[in-house]
VEXFI-371398 format. One record per residue: residue number from 1; residue in one letter; x, y, z of N, C-alpha, C in turn. Coordinates in nm, 3 decimals, decimal comma. Atoms other than C-alpha are relative to their C-alpha. Layout:
BEGIN
<node timi="NUM" vexnu="a" n_X="X" n_Y="Y" n_Z="Z" ca_X="X" ca_Y="Y" ca_Z="Z" c_X="X" c_Y="Y" c_Z="Z"/>
...
This chain:
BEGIN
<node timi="1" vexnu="x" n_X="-0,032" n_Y="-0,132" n_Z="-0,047" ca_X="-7,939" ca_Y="-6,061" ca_Z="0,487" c_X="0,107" c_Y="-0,006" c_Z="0,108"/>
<node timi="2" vexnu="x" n_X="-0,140" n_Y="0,006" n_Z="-0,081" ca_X="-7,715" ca_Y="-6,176" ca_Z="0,767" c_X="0,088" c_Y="-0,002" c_Z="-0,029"/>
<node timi="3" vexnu="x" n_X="-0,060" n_Y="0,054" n_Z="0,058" ca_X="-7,471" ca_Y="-6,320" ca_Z="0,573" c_X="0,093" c_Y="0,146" c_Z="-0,073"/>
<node timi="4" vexnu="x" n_X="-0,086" n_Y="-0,108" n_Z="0,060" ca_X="-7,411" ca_Y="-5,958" ca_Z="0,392" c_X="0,056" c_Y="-0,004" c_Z="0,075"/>
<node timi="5" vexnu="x" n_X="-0,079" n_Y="-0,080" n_Z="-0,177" ca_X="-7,395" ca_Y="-5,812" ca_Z="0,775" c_X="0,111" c_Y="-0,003" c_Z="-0,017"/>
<node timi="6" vexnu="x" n_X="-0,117" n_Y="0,071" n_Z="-0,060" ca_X="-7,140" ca_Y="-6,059" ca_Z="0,858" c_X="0,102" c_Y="0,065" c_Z="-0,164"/>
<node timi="7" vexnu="x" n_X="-0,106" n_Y="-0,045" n_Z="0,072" ca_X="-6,935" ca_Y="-5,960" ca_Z="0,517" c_X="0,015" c_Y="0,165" c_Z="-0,008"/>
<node timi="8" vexnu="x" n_X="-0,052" n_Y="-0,182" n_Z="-0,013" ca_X="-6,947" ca_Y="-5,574" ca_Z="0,564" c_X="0,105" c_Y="-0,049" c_Z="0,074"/>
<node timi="9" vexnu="x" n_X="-0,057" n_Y="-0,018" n_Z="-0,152" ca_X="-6,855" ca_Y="-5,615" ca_Z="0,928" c_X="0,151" c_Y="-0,039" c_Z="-0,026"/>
<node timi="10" vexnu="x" n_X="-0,069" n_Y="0,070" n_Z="0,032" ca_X="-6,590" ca_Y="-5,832" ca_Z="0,812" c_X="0,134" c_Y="0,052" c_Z="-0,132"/>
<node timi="11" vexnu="x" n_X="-0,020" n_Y="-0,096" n_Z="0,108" ca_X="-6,482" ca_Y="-5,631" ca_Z="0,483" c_X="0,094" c_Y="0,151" c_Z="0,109"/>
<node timi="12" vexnu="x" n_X="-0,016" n_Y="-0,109" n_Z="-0,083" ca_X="-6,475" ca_Y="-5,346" ca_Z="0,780" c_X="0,091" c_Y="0,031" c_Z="0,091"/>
<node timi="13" vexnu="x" n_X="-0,160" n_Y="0,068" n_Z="-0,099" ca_X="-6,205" ca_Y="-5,503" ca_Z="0,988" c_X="0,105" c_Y="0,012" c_Z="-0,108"/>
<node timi="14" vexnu="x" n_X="-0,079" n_Y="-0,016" n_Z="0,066" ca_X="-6,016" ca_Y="-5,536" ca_Z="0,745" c_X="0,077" c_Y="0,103" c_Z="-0,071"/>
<node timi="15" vexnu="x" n_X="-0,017" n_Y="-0,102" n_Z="0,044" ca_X="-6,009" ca_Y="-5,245" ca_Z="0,569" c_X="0,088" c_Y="0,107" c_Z="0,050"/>
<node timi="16" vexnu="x" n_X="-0,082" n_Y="-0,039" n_Z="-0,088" ca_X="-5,927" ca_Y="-5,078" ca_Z="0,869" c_X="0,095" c_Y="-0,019" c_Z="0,068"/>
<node timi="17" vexnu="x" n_X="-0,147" n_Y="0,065" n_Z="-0,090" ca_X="-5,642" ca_Y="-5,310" ca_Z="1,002" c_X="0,129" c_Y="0,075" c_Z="-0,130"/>
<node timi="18" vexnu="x" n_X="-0,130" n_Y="-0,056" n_Z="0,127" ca_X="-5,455" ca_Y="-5,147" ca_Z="0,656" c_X="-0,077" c_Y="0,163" c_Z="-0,005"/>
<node timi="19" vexnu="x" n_X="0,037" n_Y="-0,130" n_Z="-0,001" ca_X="-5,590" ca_Y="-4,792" ca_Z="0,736" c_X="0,098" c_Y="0,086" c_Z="-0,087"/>
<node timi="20" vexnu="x" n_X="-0,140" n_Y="-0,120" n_Z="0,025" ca_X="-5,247" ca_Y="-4,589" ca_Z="0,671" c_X="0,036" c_Y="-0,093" c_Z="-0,147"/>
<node timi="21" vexnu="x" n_X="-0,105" n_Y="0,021" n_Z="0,099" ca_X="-5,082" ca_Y="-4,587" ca_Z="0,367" c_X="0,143" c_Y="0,103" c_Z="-0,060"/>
<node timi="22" vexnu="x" n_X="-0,092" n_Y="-0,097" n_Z="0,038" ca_X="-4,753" ca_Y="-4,432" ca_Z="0,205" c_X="0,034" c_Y="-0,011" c_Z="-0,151"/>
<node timi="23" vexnu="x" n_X="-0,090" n_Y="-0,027" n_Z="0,153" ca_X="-4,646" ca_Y="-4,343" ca_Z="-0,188" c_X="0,142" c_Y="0,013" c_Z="0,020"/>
<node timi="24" vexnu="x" n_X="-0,128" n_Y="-0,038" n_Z="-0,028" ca_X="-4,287" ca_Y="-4,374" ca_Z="-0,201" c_X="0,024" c_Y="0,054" c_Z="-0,180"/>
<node timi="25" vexnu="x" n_X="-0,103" n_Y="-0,036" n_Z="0,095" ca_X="-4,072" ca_Y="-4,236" ca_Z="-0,500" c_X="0,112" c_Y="-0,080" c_Z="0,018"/>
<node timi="26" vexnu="x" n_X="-0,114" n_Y="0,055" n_Z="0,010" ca_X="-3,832" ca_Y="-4,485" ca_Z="-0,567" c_X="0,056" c_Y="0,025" c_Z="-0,137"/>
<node timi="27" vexnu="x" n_X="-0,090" n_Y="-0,026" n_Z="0,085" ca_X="-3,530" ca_Y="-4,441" ca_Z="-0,720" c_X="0,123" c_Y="-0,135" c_Z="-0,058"/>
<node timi="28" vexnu="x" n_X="-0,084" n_Y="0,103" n_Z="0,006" ca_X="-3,257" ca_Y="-4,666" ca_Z="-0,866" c_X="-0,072" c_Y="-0,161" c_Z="-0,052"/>
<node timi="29" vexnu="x" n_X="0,065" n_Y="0,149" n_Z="0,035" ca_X="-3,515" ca_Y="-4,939" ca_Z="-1,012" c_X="0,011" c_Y="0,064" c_Z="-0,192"/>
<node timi="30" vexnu="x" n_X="-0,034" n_Y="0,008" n_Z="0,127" ca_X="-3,378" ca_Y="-4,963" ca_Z="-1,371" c_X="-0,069" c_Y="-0,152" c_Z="-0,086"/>
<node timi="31" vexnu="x" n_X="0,047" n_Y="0,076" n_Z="0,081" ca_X="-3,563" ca_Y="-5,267" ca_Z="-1,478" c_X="-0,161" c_Y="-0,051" c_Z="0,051"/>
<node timi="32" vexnu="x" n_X="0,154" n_Y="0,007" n_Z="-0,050" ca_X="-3,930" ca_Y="-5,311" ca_Z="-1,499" c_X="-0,066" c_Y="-0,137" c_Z="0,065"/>
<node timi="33" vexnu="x" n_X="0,082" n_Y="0,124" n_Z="-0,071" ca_X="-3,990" ca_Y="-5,687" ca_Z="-1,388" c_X="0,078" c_Y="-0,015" c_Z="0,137"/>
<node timi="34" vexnu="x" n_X="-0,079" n_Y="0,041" n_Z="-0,079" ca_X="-3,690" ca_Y="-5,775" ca_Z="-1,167" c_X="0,015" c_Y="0,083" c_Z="0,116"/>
<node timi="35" vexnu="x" n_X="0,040" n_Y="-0,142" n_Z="-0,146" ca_X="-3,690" ca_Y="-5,415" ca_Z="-0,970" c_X="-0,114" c_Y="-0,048" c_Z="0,092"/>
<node timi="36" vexnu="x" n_X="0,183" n_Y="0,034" n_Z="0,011" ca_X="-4,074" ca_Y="-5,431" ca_Z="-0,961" c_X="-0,010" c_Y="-0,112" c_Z="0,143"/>
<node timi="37" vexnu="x" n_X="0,041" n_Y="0,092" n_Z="-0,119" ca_X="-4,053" ca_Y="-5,803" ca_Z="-0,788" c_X="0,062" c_Y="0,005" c_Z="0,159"/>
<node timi="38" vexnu="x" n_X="-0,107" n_Y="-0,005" n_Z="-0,094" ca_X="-3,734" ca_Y="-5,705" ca_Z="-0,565" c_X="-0,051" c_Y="0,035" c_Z="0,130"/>
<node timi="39" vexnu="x" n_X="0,047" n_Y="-0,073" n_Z="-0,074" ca_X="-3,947" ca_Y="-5,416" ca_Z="-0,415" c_X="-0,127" c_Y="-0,074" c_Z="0,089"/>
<node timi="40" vexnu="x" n_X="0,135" n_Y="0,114" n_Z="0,009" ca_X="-4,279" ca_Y="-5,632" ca_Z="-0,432" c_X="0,013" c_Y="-0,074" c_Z="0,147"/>
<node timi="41" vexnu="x" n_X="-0,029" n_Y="0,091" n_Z="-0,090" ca_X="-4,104" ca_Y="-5,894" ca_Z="-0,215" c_X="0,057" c_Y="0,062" c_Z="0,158"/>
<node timi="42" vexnu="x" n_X="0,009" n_Y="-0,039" n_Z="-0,115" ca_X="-3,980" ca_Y="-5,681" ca_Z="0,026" c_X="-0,038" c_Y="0,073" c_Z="0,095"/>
<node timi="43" vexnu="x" n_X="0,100" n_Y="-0,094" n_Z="-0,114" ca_X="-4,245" ca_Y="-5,471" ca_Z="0,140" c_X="-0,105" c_Y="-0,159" c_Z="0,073"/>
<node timi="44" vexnu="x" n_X="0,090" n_Y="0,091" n_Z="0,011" ca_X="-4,467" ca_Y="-5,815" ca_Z="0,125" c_X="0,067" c_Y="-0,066" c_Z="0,121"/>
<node timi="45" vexnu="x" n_X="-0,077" n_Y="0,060" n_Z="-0,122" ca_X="-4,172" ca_Y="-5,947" ca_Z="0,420" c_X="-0,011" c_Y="0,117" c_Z="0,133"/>
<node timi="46" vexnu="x" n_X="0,024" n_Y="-0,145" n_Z="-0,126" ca_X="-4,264" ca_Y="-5,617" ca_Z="0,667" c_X="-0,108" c_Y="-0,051" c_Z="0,017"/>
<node timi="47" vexnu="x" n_X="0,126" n_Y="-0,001" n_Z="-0,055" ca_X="-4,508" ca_Y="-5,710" ca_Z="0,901" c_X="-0,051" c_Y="0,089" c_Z="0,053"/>
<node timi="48" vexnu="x" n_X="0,105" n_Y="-0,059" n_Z="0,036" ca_X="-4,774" ca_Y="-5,540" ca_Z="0,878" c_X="-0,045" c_Y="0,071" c_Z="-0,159"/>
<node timi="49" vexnu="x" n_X="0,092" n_Y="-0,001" n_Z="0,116" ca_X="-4,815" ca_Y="-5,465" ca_Z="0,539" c_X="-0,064" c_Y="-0,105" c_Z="-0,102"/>
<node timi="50" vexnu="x" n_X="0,138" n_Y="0,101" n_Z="0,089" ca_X="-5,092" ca_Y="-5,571" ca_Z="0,323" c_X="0,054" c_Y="-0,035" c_Z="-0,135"/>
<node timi="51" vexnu="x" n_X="-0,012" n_Y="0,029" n_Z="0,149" ca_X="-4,951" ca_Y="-5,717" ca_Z="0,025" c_X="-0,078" c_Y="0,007" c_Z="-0,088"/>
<node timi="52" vexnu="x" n_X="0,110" n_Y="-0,005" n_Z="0,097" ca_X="-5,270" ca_Y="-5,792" ca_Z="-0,144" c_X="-0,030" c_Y="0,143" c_Z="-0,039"/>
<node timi="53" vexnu="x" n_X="-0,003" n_Y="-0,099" n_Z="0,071" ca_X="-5,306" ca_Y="-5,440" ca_Z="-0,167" c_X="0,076" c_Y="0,139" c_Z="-0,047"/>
<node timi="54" vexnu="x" n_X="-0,070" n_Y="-0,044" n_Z="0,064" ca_X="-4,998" ca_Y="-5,287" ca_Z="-0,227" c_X="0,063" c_Y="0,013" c_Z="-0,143"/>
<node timi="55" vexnu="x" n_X="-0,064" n_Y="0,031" n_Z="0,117" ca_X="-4,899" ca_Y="-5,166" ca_Z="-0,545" c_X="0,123" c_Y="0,070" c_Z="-0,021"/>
<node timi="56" vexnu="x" n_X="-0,156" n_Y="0,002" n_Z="0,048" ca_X="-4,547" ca_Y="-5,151" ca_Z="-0,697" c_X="0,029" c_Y="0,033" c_Z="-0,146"/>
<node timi="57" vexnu="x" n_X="-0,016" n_Y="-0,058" n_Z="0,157" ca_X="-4,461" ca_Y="-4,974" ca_Z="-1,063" c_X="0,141" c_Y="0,015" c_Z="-0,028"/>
<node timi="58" vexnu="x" n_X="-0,163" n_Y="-0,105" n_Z="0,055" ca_X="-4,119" ca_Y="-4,818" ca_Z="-1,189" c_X="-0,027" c_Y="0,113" c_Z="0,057"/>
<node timi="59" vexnu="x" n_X="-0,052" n_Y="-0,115" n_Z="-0,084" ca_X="-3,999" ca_Y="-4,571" ca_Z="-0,942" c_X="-0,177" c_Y="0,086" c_Z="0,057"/>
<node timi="60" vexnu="x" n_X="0,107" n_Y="-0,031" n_Z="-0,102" ca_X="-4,342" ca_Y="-4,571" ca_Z="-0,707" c_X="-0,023" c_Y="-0,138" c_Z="0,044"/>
<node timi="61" vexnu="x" n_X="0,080" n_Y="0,084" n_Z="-0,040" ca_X="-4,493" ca_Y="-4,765" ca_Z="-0,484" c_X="-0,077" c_Y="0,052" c_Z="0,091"/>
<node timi="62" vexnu="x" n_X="0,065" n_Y="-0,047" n_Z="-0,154" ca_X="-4,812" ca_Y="-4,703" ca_Z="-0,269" c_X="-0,028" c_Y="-0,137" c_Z="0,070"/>
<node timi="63" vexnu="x" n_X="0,007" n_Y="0,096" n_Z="-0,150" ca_X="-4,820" ca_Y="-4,943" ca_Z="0,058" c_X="-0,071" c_Y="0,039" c_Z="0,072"/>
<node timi="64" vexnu="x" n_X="0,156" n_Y="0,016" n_Z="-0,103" ca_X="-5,126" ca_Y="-5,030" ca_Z="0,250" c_X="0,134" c_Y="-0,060" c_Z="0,101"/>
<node timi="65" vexnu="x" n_X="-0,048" n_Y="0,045" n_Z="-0,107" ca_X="-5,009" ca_Y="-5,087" ca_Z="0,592" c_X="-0,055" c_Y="0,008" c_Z="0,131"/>
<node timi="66" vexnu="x" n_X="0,074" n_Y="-0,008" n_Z="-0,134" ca_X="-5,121" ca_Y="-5,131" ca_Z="0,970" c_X="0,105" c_Y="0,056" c_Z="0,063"/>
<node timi="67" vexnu="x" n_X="-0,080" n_Y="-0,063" n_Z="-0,055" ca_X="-4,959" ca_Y="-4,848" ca_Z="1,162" c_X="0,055" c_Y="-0,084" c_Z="0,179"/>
<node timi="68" vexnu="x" n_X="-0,046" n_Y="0,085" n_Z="-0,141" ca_X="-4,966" ca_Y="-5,071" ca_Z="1,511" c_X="0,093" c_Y="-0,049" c_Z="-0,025"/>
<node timi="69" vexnu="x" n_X="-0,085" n_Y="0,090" n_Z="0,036" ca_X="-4,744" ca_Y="-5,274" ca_Z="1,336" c_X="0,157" c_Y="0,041" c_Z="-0,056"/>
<node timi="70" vexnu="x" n_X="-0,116" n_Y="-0,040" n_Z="0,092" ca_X="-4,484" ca_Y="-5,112" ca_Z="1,116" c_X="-0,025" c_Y="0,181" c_Z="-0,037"/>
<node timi="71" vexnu="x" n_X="-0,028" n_Y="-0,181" n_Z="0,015" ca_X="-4,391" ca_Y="-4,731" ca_Z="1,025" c_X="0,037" c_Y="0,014" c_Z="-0,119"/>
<node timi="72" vexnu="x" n_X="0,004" n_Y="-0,004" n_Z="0,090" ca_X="-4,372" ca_Y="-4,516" ca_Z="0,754" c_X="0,214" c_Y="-0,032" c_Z="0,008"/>
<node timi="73" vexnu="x" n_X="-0,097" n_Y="-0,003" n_Z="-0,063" ca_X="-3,992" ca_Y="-4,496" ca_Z="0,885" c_X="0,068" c_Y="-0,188" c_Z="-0,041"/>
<node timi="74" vexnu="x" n_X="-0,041" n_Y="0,135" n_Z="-0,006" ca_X="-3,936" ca_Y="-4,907" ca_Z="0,875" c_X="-0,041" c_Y="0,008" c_Z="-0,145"/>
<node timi="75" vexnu="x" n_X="0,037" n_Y="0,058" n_Z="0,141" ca_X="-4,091" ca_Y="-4,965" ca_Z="0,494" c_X="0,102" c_Y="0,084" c_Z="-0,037"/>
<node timi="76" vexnu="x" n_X="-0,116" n_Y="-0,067" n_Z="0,039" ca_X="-3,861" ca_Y="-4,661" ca_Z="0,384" c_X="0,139" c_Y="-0,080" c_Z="0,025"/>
<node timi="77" vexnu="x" n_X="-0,180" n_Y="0,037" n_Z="-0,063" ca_X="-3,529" ca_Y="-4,822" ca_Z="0,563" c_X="-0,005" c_Y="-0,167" c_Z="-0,077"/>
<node timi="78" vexnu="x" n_X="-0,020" n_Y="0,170" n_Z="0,036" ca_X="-3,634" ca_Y="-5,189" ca_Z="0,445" c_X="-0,013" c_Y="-0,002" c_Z="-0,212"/>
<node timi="79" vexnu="x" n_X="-0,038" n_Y="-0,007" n_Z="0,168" ca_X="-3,629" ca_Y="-5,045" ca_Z="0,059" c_X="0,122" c_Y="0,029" c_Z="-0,013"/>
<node timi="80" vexnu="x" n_X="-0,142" n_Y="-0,017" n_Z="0,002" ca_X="-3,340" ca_Y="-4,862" ca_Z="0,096" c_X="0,092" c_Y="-0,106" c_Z="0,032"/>
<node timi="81" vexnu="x" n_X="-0,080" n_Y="0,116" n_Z="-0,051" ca_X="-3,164" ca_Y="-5,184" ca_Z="0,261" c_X="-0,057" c_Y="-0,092" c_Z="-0,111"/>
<node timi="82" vexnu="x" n_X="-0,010" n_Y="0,034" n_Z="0,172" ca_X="-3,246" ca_Y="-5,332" ca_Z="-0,087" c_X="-0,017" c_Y="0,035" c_Z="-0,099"/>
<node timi="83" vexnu="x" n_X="-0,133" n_Y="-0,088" n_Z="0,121" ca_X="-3,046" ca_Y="-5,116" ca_Z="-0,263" c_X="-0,108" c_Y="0,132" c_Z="-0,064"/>
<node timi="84" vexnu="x" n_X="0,019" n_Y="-0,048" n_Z="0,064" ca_X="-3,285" ca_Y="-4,879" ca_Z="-0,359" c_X="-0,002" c_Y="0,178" c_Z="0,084"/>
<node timi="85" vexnu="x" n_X="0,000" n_Y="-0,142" n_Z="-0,097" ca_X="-3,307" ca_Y="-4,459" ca_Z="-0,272" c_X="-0,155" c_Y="-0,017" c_Z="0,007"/>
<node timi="86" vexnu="x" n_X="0,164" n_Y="-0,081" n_Z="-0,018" ca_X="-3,676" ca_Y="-4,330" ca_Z="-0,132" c_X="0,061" c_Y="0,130" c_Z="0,027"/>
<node timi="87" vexnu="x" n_X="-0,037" n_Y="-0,203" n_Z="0,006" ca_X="-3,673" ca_Y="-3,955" ca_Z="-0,224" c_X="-0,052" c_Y="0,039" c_Z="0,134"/>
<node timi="88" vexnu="x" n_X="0,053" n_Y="-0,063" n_Z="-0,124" ca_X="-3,751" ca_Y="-3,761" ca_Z="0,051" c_X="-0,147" c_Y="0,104" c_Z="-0,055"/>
């Protein structure tokens, strides 16, 4: 029974260190693997977001992120600064 405890508690931290998240609309990703990893890789280089649970598609991505750390403001500017538009 401890052992759960300790993995809620634990589960619970975590969860909450990636509280915030944002959906972007991306634009300008014309190919489904190579876009895909481009984006992938460079939300996964912004500290504070959670890679493990960001996901990345053709023209979306929603991003888990820790607001102490990074803004919706910085993930927007660090897509656009590889090459792609975020709609407004």
């Amino acid at each position: 029974m401890r052992k759960l405890a300790c993995f809620v508690a634990a589960f619970a931290f975590v969860a909450s260190a990636f509280a915030d998240s944002i959906t972007l609309k991306i634009e300008g990703m014309s190919c489904p693997v190579g876009c895909v990893s481009k984006v992938e890789s460079t939300l996964a280089a912004i500290k504070g977001v959670d890679a493990k649970t960001t996901k990345v598609e053709m023209g979306k991505a929603v991003v888990a992120f820790d607001a102490a750390k990074t803004s919706k403001a910085e993930i927007t500017k660090a897509v656009e600064k590889a090459g792609y538009t975020v709609a407004k």
